[in-house]
C-alpha positions in Angstrom: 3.0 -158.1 20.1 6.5 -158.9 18.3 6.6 -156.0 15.7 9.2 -156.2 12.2 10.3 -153.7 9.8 10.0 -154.5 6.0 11.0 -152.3 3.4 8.7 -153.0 0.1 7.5 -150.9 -2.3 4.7 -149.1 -0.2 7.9 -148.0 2.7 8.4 -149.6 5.6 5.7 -151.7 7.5 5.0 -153.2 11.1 4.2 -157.3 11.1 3.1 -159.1 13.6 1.0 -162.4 14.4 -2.2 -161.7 17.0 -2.8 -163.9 20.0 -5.3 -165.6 17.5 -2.3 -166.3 15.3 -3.5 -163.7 12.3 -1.2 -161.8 10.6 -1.3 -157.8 11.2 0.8 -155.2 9.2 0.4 -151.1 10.7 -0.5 -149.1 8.4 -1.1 -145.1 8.2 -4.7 -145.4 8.9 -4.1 -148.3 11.9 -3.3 -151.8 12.3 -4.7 -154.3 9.6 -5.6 -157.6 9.3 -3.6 -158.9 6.5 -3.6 -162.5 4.4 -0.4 -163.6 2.8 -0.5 -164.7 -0.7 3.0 -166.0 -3.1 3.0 -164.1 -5.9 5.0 -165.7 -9.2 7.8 -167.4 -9.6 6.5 -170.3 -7.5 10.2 -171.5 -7.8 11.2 -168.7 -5.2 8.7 -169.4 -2.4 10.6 -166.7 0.0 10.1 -164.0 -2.6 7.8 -161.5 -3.6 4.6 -162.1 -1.1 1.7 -159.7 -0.9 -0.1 -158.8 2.3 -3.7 -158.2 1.3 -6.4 -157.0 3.2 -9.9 -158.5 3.3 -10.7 -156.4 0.6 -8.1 -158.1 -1.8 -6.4 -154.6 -1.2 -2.5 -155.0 -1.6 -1.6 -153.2 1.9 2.4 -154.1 0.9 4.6 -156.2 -0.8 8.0 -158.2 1.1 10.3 -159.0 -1.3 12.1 -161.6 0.2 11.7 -163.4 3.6 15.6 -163.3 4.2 14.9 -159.3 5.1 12.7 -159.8 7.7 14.1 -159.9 11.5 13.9 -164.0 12.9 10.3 -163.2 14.4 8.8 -161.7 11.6 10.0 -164.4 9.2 8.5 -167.1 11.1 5.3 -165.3 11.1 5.2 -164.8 7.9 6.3 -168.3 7.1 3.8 -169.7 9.0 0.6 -167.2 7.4 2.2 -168.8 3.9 2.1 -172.0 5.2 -1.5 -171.9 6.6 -2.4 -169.8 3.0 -1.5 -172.5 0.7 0.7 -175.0 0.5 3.7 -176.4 -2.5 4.2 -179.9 -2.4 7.3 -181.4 -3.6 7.2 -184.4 -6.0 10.2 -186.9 -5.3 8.6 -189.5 -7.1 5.8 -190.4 -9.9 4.3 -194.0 -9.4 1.3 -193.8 -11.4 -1.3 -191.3 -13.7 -4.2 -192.6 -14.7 -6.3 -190.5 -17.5 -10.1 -190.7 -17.0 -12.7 -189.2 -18.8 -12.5 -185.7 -17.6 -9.2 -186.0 -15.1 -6.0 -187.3 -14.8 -5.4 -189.2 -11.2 -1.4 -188.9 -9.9 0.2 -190.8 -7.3 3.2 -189.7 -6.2 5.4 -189.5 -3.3 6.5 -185.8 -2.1 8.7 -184.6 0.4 5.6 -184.7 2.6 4.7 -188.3 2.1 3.0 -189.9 -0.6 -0.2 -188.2 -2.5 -2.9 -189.0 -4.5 -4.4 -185.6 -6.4 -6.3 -185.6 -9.7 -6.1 -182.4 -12.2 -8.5 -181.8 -14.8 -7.3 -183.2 -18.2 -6.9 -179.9 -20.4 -4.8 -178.6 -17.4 -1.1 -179.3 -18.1 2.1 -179.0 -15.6 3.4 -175.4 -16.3 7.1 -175.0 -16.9 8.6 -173.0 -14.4 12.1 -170.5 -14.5 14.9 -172.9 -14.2 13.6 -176.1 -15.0 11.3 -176.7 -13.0 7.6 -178.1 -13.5 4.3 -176.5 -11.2 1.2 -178.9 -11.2 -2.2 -177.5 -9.6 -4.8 -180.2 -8.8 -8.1 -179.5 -9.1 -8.3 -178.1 -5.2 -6.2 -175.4 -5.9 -3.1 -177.5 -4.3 0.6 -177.0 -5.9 3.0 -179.6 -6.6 6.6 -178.2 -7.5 9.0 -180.9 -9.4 12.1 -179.0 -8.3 14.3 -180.7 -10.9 12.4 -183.1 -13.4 15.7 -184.1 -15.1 16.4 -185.8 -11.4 13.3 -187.9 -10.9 14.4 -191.4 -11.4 13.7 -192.7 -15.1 10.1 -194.4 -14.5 8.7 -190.9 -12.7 10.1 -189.2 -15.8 8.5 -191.4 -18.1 5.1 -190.6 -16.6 5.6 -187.1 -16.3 7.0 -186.7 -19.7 3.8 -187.4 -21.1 1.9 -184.5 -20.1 4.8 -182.0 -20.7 4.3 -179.8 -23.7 
């Protein structure tokens, strides 16, 4: 068991990945099995993440990755990883508005995506410039720096910014 320290707003507490690859943080009443879970802005993935138990209990709070120890931050990283994933748009090609959904294809850091969205759900603007889209899976897509797509992905994006 590799153990961490992270100071958070509940005091210090132990993190550590089981042989099944679950997250654990100690607390006073005994090791717990935690989830990870980003907590806004979605523009600062390494910040602010809450460990909850299987309760939806908030067992603690790490501010940012960067204070965790090199084995602790990789477990952590990879619990965010496996509790949802942000992909990032390089590149519209395509949205198509159907009756009750809009259909994007795009090309992420990732590779390239098709996702749909429903059509009274709108990309939300983000601190910094930045856009967040949520598909109707619960997926994010980040456009780090709309300004930067190239003029035909802003063109299709621009129509469903407010």
């Amino acid at each position: 068991m590799t153990e961490a320290i992270s100071e958070n707003l509940f005091g210090s507490v132990s993190l550590w990945n089981g042989k099944d690859g679950q997250l654990f943080a100690q607390t006073p009443k005994g090791p717990v099995s935690v989830r990870a879970v980003r907590c806004f802005p979605w523009s600062s993935p390494g910040r602010y993440v809450s460990l909850r138990d299987a309760d939806e209990d908030e067992v603690a709070l790490v501010r940012d990755l960067s204070e965790l120890d090199p084995v602790s931050k990789r477990a952590l990283t990879l619990a965010l990883l496996e509790a949802g994933f942000v992909f990032e748009i390089e590149a519209v090609d395509d949205v198509v508005e159907e009756i009750e959904i809009r259909t994007f294809e795009v090309r992420t850091k990732q590779g390239p995506r098709r996702f749909q969205t429903l059509r009274d759900e709108w990309p939300r603007d983000l601190p910094g410039g930045g856009l967040l889209i949520q598909d109707v899976v619960g997926d994010l897509y980040l456009v780090r720096s709309p300004g930067s797509l190239d003029v035909r992905s802003r063109q299709k994006l621009w129509a469903f910014v407010d």
